[in-house]
C-alpha positions as CSV (number, residue, x, y, z in Angstrom):
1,X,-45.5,84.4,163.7
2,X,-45.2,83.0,160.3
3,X,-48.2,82.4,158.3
4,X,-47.8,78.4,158.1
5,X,-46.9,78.7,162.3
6,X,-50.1,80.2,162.6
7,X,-51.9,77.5,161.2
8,X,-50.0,74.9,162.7
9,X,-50.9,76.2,166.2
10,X,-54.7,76.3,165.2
11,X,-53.9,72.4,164.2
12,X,-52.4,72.1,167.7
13,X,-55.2,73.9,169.5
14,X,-58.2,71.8,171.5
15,X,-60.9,74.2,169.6
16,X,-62.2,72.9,166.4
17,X,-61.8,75.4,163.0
18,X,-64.1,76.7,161.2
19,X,-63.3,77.3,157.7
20,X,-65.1,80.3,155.6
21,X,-65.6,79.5,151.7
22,X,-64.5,82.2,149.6
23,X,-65.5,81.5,145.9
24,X,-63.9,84.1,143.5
25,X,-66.2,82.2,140.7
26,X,-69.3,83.0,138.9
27,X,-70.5,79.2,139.2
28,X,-70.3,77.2,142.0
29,X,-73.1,75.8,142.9
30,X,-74.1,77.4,146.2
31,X,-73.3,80.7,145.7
32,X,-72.0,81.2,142.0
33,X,-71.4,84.9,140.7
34,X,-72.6,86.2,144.2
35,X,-68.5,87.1,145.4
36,X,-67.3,86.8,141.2
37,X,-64.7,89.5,140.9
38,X,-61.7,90.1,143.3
39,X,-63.8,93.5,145.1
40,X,-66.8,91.5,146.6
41,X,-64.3,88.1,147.1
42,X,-62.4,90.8,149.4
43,X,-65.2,91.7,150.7
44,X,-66.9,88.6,151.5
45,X,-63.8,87.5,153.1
46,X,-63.6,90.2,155.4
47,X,-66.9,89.6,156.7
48,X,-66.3,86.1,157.2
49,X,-63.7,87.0,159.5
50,X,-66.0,89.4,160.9
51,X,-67.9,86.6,161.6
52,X,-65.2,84.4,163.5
53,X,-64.0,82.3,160.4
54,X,-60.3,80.4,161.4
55,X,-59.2,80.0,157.7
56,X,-60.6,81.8,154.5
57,X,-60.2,79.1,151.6
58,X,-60.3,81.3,148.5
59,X,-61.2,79.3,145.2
60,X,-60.9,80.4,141.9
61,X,-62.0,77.6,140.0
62,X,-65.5,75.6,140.7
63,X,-65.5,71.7,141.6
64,X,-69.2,71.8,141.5
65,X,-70.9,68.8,139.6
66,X,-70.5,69.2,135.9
67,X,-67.8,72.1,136.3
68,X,-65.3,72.8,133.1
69,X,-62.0,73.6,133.9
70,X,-60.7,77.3,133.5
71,X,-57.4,78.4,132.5
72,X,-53.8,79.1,134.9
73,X,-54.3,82.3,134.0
74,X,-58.1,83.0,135.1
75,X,-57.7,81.5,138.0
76,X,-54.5,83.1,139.0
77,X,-56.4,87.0,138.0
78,X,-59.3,85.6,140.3
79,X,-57.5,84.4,143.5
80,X,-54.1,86.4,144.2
81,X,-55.7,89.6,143.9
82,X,-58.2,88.1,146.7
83,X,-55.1,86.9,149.4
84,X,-52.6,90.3,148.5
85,X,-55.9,92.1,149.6
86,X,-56.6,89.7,152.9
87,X,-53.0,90.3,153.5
88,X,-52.8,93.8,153.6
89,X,-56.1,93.8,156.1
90,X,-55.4,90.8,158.0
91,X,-53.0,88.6,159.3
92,X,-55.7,85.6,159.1
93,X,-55.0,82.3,157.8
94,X,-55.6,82.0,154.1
95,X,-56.2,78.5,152.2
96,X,-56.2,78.7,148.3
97,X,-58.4,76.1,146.8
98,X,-56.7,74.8,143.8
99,X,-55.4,71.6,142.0
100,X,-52.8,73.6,140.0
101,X,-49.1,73.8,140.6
102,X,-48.5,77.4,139.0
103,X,-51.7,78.8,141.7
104,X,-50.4,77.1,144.5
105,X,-47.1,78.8,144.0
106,X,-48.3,81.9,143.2
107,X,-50.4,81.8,146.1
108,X,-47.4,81.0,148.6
109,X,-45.8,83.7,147.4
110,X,-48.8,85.8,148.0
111,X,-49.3,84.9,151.8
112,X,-51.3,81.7,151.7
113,X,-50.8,79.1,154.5
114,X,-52.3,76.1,153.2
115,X,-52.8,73.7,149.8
116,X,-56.8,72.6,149.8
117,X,-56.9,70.5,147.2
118,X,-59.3,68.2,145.7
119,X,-57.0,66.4,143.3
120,X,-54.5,65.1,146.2
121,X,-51.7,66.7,144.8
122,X,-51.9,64.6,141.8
123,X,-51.8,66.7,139.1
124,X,-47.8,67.2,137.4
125,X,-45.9,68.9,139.4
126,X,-47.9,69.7,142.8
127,X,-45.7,67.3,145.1
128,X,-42.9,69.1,144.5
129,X,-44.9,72.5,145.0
130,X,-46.1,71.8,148.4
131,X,-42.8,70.3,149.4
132,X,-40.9,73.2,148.4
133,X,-42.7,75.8,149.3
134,X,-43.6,74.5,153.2
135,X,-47.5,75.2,152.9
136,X,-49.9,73.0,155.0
137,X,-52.1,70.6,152.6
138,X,-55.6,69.6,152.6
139,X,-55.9,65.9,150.2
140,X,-58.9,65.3,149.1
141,X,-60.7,62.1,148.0
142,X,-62.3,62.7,144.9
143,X,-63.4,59.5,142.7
144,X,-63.5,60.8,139.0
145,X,-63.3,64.4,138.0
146,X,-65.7,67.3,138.2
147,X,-67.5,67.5,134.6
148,X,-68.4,63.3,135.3
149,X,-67.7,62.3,139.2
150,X,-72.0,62.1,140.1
151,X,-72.8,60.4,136.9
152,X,-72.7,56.7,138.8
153,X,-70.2,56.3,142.1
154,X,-69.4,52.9,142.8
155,X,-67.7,51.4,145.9
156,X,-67.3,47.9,147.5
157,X,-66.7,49.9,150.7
158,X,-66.8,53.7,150.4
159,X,-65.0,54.1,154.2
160,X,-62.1,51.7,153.7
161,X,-61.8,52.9,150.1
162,X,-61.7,56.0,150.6
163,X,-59.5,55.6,154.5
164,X,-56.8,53.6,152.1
165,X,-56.6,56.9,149.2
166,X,-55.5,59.1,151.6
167,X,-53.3,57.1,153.9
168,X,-51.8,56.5,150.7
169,X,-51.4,59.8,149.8
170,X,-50.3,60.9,152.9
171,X,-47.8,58.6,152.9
172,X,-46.4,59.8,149.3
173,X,-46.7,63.6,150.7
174,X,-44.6,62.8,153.8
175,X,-41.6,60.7,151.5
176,X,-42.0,63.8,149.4
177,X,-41.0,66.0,151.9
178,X,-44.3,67.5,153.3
179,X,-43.9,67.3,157.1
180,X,-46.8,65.0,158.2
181,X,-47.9,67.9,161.3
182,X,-49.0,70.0,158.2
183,X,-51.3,67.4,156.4
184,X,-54.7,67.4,156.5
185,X,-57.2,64.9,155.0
186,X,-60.6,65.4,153.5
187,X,-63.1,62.4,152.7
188,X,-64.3,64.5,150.1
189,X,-68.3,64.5,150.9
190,X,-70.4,65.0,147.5
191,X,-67.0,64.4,145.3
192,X,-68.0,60.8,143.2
193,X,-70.3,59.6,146.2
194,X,-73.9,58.9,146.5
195,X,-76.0,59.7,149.6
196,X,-75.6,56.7,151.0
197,X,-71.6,56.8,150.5
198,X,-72.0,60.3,152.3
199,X,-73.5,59.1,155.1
200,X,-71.5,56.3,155.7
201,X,-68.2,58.6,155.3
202,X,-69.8,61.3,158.4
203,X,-70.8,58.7,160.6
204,X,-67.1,56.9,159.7
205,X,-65.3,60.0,160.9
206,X,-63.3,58.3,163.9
207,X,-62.8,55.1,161.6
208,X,-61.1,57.4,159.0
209,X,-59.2,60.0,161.6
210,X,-57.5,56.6,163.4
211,X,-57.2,55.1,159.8
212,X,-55.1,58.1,158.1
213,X,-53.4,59.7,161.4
214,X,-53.8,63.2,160.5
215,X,-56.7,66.0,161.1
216,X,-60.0,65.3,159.0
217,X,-61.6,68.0,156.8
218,X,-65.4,67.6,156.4
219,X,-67.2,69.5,154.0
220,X,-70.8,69.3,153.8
221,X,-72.1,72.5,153.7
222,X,-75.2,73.7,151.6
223,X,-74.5,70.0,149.7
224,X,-77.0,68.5,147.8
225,X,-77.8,65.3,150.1
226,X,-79.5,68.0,152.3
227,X,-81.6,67.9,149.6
228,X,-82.2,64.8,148.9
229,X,-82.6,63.8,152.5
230,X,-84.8,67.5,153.5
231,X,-86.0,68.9,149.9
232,X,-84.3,72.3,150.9
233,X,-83.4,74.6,148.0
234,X,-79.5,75.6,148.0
235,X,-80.3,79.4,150.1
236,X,-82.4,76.7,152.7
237,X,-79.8,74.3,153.7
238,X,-78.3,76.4,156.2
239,X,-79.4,74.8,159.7
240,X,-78.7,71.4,158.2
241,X,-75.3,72.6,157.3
242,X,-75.1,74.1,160.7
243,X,-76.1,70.5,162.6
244,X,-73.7,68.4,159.9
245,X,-70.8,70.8,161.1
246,X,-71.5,70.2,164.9
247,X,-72.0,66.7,164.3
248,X,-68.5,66.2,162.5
249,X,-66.9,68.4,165.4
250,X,-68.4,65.9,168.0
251,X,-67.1,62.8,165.9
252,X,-63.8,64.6,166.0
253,X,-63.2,66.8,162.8
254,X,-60.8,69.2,163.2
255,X,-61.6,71.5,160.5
256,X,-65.5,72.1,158.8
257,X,-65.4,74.1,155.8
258,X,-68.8,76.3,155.4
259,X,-70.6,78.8,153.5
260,X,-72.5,80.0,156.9
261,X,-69.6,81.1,159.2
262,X,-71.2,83.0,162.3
263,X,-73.9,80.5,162.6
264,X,-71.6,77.5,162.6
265,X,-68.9,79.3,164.7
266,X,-71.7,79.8,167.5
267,X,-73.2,76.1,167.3
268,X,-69.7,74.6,167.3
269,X,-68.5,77.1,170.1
270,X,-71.6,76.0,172.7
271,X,-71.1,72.5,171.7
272,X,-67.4,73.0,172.9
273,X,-68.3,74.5,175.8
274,X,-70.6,71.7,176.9
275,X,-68.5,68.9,176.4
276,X,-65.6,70.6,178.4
277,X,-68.0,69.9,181.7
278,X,-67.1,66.5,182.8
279,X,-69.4,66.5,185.8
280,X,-72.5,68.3,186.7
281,X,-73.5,67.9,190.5
């Protein structure tokens, strides 16, 4: 089976996914410099699997509030090293985290299955990427950039704004040549958005799925609005994380990207296993 088939039968399958973060940086904001360096991103990602993780998304480059930008060539030294190493141990599904043409190429060619990125596929060049080389994609709604996007969000309504962003780019993807049954969309939770505009995008999640007609990405895991709703620290957000994932799956997310992969796989799992009972006598 072919590493994009793979995914594509997870997509088809009745069980949500569970996504395990991989960050190959030294300073994202939940776990920066903790998996820095391609030995203990390996690693990491091994255990996740370990742990029942669907897709590794291995990142090279932090989105985190206030982020700079690193070079093509960082990233690249940070990542591919991390997926030739998964591959050689593994036949799992691997998602490179990336707004860059040159890394999503590279890591096709490495034995990634799917685009995650946060840009949309907007940046010069990555349309023509993802067409040609076949991979799934994950767009993601992102208002501003990194270094500015939490400074002061603005929307007249954050669900249909955000529902109309990617429909539209889905539609562009699709003319592009990107088969719509390997699109996935992400509301982008924490990317130019307030609390309140978080909340309204969770509890919008079967407004959104019906609005963009493909699988829905949520990513809330070890986010600041647990903070601000809780007043957890970023190593104490865990069991929030844990309920946001379960409650996404239950408003019909198909994937939920997380830092804390056994934990969520095993609330997600028993939460499946309930709902599949239809009658109790």
């Amino acid at each position: 089976m072919s590493v994009v088939a793979a995914l594509k039968a997870l997509l088809q399958g009745d069980a949500a996914i569970v996504m395990g973060i991989v960050n190959a940086t030294p300073d994202s904001f939940s776990d920066g410099g903790q998996h820095a360096g391609n030995e203990a991103a390996l690693e990491h990602g091994l255990k996740l699997l370990a742990e029942g993780a669907d897709i590794l998304d291995i990142g090279g480059e932090s989105t985190r509030p206030g982020a700079e930008p690193v070079s093509i060539d960082e990233e690249l030294d940070r990542v591919i090293p991390v997926i030739e190493g998964l591959r050689a141990h593994s036949d799992c599904v691997v998602s490179i985290d990336t707004t860059k043409p040159e890394v999503m190429l590279a890591a096709a060619d490495a034995g990634a299955s799917l685009i995650n990125d946060v840009n949309a596929l907007r940046a010069e060049g990555a349309l023509q990427v993802a067409s040609e080389t076949g991979l799934a994609v994950c767009l993601m709604h992102m208002q501003g950039q990194p270094q500015t996007m939490q400074e002061a969000p603005e929307y007249k309504n954050v669900v249909d704004e955000v529902a109309a962003f990617l429909s539209a780019r889905v539609d562009i993807c699709e003319h592009s040549g990107v088969a719509r049954e390997l699109l996935i969309a992400d509301p982008g939770i924490g990317f130019g958005k307030s609390l309140e505009h978080n909340l309204a995008l969770l509890a919008a999640v079967p407004k959104l799925q019906e609005a963009v007609g493909c699988p829905l990405l949520i990513g809330a895991s070890r986010k600041s609005m647990i903070d601000a709703i809780l007043d957890r620290a970023v190593d104490e957000r865990m069991p929030a994380s844990v309920g946001l994932a379960v409650q996404a799956v239950l408003n019909g997310a198909k994937i939920v990207r997380v830092h804390d992969v056994q934990a969520t796989v095993d609330a997600v799992r028993i939460v499946e296993r309930v709902c599949r009972v239809h009658h109790v006598n």
